[in-house]
C-alpha positions in Angstrom: 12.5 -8.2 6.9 9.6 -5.6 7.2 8.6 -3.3 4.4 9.9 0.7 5.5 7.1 3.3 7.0 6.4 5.0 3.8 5.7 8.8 3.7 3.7 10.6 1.3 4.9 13.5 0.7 2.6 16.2 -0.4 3.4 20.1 -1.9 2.9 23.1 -3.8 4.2 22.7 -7.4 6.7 25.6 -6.6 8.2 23.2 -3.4 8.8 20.3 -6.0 12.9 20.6 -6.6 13.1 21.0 -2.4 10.8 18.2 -1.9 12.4 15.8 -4.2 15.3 16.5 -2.5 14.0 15.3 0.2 12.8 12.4 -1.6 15.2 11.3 -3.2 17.6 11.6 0.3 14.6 9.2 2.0 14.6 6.6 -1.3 11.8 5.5 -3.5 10.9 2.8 -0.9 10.1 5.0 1.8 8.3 7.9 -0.2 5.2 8.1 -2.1 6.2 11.3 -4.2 4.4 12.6 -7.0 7.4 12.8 -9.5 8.2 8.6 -8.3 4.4 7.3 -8.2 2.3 9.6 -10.6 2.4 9.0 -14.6 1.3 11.4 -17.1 -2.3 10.9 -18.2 -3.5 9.7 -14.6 -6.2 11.0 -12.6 -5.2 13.1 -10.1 -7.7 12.7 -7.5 -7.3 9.0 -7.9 -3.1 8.9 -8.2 -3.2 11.0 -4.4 -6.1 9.0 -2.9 -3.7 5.5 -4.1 -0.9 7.4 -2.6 -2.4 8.0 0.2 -3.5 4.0 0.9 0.3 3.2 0.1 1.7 5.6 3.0 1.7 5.3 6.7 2.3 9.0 6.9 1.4 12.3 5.4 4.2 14.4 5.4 2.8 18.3 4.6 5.0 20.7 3.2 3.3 23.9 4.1 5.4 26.9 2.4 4.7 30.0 2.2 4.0 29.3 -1.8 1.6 26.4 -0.7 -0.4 27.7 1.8 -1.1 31.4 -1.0 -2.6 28.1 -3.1 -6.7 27.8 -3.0 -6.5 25.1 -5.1 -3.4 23.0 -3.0 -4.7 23.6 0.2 -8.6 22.4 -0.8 -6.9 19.7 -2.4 -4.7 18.8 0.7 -7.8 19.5 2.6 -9.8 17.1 1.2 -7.3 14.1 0.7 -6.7 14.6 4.4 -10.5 14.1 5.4 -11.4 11.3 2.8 -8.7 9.0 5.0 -9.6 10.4 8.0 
């Protein structure tokens, strides 16, 4: 048996209840989401970039909310570009 395609799933902090959601419909094997992978205390810079080498695919949630962000979008900017 093969491991599933796992998805990170990335999004404004005002997306979060929609986006676990959608999360929690895909299971914990198939997501890395913040609320499943990150603890309290970590890094983030470090917890997204781990994320990241755990996933297949980035899955970008791009509300209205998260695209008004400077900080989410530089951050989503730059985790992009580091694994690109």
């Amino acid at each position: 048996m093969t491991d599933p395609i796992r998805a990170f799933l990335s999004h404004a902090t005002s997306d979060k209840a929609f986006v676990e959601k959608v999360a929690e419909q895909l299971g914990r094997a198939a997501v890395v989401f913040d609320a499943f992978e990150f603890a309290t205390g970590d890094d983030l810079k470090q917890a997204i970039l781990s994320g990241l080498d755990k996933a297949e695919i980035f899955v970008l949630f791009a509300s209205r909310a998260a695209l008004s962000s400077p900080s989410w979008t530089a951050l989503a900017e730059r985790a992009v570009n580091t694994r690109s």
